[in-house]
C-alpha positions in Angstrom: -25.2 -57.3 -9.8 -24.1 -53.7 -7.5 -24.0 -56.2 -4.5 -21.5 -58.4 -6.4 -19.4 -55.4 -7.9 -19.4 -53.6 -4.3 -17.9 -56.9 -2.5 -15.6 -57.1 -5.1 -14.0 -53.9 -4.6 -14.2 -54.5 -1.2 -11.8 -57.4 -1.3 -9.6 -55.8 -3.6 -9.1 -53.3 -1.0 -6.8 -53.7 2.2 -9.4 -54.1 4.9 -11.3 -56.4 2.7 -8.1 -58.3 2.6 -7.8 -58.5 6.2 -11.6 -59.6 6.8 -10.6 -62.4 4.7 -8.0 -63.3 6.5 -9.8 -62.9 9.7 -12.6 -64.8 8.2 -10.1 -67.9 7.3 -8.3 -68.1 10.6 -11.9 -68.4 12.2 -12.8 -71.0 9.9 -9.5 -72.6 10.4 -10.0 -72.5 14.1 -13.3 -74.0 14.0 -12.3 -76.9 11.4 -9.1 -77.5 14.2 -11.6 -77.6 17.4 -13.7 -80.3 15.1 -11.4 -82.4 14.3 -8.9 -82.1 17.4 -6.0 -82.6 15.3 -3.2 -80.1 14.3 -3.8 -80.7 10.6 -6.2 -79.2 8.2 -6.7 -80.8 5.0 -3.1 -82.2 4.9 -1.6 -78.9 5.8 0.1 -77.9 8.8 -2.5 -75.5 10.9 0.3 -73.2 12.6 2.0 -73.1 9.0 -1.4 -71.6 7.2 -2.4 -69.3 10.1 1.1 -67.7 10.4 0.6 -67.1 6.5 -2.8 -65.8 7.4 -1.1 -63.6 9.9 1.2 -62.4 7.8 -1.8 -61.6 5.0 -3.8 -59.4 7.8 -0.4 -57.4 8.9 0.1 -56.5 5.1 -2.7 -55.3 4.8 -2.8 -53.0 8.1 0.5 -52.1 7.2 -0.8 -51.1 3.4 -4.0 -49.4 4.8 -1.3 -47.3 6.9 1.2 -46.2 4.1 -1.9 -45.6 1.7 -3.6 -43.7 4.3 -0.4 -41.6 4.8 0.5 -41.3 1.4 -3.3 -39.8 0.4 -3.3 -37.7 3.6 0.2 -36.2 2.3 -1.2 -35.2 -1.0 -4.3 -33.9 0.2 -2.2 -31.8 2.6 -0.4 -31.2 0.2 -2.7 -30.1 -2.1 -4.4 -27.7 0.3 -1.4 -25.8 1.5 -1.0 -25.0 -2.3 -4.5 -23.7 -2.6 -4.4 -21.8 0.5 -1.1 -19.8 -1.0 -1.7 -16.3 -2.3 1.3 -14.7 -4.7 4.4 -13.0 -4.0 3.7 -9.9 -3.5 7.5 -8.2 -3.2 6.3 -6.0 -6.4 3.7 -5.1 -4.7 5.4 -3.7 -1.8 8.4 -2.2 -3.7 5.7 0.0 -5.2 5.1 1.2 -1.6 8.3 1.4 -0.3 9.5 3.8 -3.8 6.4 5.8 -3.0 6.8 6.5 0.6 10.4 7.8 -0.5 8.7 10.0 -2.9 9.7 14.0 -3.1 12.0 13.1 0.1 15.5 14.2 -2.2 17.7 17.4 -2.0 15.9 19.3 -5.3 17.6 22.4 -6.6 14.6 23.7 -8.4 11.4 23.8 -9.1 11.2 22.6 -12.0 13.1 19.1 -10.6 10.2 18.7 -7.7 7.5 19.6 -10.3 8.5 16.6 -12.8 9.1 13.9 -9.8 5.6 15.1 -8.4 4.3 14.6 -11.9 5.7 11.0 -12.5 4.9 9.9 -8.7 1.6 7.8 -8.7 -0.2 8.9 -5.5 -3.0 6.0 -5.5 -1.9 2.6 -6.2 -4.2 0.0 -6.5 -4.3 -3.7 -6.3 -6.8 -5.9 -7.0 -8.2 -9.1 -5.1 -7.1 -11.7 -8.1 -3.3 -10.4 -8.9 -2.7 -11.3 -4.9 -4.5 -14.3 -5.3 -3.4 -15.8 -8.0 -6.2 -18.6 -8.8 -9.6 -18.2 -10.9 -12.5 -19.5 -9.8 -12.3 -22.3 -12.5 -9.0 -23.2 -11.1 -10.2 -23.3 -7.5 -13.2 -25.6 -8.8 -10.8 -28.0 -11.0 -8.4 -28.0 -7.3 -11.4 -29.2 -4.8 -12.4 -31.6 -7.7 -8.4 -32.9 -7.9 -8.7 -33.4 -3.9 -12.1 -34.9 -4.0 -10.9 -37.7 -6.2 -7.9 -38.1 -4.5 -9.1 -38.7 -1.3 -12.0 -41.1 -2.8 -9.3 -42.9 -5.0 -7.2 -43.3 -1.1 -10.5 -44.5 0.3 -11.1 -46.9 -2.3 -7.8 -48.2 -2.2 -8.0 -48.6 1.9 -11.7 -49.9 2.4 -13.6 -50.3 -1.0 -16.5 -48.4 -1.6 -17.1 -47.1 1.8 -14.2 -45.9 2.1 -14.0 -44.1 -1.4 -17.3 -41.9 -0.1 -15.3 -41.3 3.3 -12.3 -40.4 1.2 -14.2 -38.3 -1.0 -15.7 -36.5 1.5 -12.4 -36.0 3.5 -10.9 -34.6 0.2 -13.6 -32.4 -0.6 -13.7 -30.4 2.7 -9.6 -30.5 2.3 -9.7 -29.2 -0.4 -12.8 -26.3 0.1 -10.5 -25.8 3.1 -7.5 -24.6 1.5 -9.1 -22.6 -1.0 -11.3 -20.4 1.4 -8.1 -20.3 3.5 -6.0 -18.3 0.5 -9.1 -16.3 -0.2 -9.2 -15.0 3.5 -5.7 -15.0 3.1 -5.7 -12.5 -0.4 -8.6 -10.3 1.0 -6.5 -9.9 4.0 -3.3 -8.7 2.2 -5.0 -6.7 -0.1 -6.6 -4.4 2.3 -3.3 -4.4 3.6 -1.7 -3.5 1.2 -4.1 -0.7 -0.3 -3.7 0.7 3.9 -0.2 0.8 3.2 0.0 2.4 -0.2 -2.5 5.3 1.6 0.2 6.1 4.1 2.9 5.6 2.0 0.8 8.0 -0.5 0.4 10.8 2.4 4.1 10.4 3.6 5.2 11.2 -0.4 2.7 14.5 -0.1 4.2 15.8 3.1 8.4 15.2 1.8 7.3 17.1 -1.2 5.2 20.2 1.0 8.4 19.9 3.0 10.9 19.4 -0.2 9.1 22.9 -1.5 9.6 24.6 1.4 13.8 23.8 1.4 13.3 25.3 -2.1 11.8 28.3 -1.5 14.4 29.2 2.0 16.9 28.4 -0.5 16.4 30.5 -3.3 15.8 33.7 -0.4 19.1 32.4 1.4 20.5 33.1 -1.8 18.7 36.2 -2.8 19.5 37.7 0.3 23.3 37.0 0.1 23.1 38.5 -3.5 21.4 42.0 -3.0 23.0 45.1 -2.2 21.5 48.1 -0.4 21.7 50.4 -3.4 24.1 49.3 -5.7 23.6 45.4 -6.8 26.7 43.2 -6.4 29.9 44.3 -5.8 32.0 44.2 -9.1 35.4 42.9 -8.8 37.1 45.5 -11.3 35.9 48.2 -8.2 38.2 49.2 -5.5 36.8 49.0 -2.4 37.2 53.0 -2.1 35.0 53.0 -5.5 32.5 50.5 -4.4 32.0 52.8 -1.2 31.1 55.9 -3.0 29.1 54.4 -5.7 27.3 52.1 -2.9 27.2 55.6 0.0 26.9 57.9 -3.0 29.1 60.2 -1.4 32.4 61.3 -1.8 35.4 60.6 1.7 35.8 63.8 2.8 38.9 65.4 2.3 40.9 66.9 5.0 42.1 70.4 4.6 45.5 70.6 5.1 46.8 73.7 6.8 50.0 74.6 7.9 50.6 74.4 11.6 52.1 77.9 11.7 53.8 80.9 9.2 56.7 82.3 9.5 57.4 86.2 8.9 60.9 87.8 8.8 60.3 91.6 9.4 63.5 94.2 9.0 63.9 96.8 11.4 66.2 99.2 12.9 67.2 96.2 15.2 68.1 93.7 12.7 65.8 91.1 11.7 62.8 89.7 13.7 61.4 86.9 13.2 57.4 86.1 13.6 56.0 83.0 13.6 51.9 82.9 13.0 49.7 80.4 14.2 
């Protein structure tokens, strides 16, 4: 009963239909070397094995496409499995906090409430870059295994649905280990990434409070006065130098470069001058 199921299948399949037409040219070879005629049971040998030619190149040239068609899918099939997610969010994360703390702040308070919203340790985990369960992974290898067995059915019957299945099943076990190496791999690079991107962020904001604090003496500096604060504008520069020196100019004494003195005498008038 399984030997007559298993031919079956077997001649439903391409190379079981060109055995049988191998097997019918023999026979039709052997029936013409018997006879020694060119005719076969009232038909025209050359007529019935051109048709018998013509059967065996079908079913090469089905065996071909089928094989082609399940090698495609399984290919297919695997190169999906072996894909890991897109991880542009991932790396926009890193890219904003590399940037981090590296902006012209005017005050504390700005660097303290950028340095308080700025995540220093991202994280990301094995399955958001990978993208499949391990149920999904399963149900994939199972989805390649029958594929290939359902290909190897179709090209050589039951032997060739184990030899498909097979092929499937490491097809399949192949792209799914390949996206897991693949997903380990990016996430460590990844998490590498977000450490120097994290330790770039720290040293703009050390540098970012540094900025901040030659500022605000820049500005001190320019703002204080020796002794008297800043210089009001209602003062006179004469006014801001005494309040500033806290002295008084110095006033020059004015004196006469010489006196004059009319004396009267018995000679008239004489005239002195003093110096």
């Amino acid at each position: 009963m399984m030997a007559g199921w298993l031919d079956n299948m077997y001649n439903q399949s391409f190379a079981g239909s060109y055995a049988n037409a191998r097997r019918l040219r023999d026979d039709l070879l052997l029936q013409q070397a018997a006879n020694d005629n060119d005719s076969w049971y009232g038909k025209d040998i050359d007529t019935y094995d051109s048709a018998l030619r013509a059967q065996q190149g079908q079913a090469v040239a089905g065996g071909i496409i089928s094989g082609l068609t399940g090698a495609t899918t399984l290919l297919s099939n695997a190169f999906k499995d072996a894909q890991i997610r897109d991880t542009s969010m991932q790396e926009g994360i890193i890219s904003d906090l590399s940037r981090a703390g590296n902006y012209n702040y005017n005050n504390y308070d700005q660097l303290a409430n950028d340095y308080a919203q700025t995540n220093f340790n991202p994280s990301f985990s094995y399955q958001d870059i990978r993208g499949m369960t391990t149920g999904e992974q399963i149900g994939s290898v199972g989805t390649s295994t029958l594929s290939g067995a359902a290909t190897g059915l179709q090209i050589g019957g039951p032997w060739g649905a184990l030899i498909g299945g097979v092929v499937g099943l490491g097809t399949g076990l192949g792209g799914v280990i390949a996206g897991n190496n693949a997903a380990r791999i990016k996430q460590e690079s990844l998490n590498l990434q977000a450490s120097l991107a994290a330790d770039a962020a720290r040293q703009n904001f050390e540098a970012a409070h540094e900025r901040i604090g030659d500022n605000n003496h820049r500005m001190n500096a320019i703002n204080a006065v020796k002794y008297g604060g800043p210089i009001s504008r209602q003062q006179s520069i004469q006014q801001f130098a005494e309040r500033v020196l806290n002295t008084k100019p110095k006033q020059r004494e004015y004196r006469p470069g010489g006196c004059i003195k009319r004396i009267h005498g018995e000679g008239g008038l004489t005239i002195r001058i003093q110096k």
